[in-house]
N, C-alpha and C positions, 0 to 999 in steps of 0.2 A: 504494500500500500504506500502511494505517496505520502510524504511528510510534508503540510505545507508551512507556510509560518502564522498563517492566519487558519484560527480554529471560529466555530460558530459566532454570528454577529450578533451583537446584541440592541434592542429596539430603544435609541434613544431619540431625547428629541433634538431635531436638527437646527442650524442655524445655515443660511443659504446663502452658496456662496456660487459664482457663475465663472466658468474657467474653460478656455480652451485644450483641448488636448489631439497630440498628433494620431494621425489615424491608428502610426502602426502599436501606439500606445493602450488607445481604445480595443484594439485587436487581441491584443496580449490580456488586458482586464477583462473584457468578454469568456475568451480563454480559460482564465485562472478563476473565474465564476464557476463557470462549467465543470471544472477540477474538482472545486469547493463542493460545490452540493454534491457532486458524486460521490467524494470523500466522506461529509458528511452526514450523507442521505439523506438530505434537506434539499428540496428543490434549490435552483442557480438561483443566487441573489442576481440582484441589476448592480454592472459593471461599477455605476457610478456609486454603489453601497459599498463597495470594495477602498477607496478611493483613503476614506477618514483610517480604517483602522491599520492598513497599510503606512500611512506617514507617522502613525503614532506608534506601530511598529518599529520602523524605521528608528525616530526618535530614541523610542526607548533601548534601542541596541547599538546608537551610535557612540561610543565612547567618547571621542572628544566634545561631543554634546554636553555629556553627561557631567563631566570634567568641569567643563566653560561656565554650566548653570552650578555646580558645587564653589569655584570660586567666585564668581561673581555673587551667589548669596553670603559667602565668606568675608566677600568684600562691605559689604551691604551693613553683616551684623557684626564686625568687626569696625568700621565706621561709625555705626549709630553706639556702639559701646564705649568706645571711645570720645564723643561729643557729653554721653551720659556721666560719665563716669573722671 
């Protein structure tokens, strides 16, 4: 069985946002829908449902992401402690 990186989605509420994207992008997301609900045996989500939990993926596995927002709040409460204090 495939392993994908994205497991079932879950129904939340959306905030709309309007973006273009290249075909052969939309092509590949259609695709990896079709993967998904087979995988999951859950009917194909719509490509564009793929779209949120994919970047937040992304996000949460990018390490120097992770790194950048760890010291930049380091910066933030070590700043504001020091004004305090």
């Amino acid at each position: 069985m495939t392993k994908l990186k994205l497991g079932p989605l879950t129904d939340d509420k959306p905030v709309k946002i309007s973006l273009e994207l290249p075909a052969a992008v939309h092509r590949d997301l259609v695709a990896y829908a079709q993967v998904l609900g087979r995988t999951t045996g859950q009917t194909a989500p719509e490509p564009s449902k793929l779209v949120v939990p994919m970047i937040e993926r992304f996000m949460a596995t990018d390490r120097a992401f992770a790194k950048a927002r760890r010291d930049r709040s380091a910066q933030g409460a070590g700043g504001s402690a020091e004004k305090s204090g």
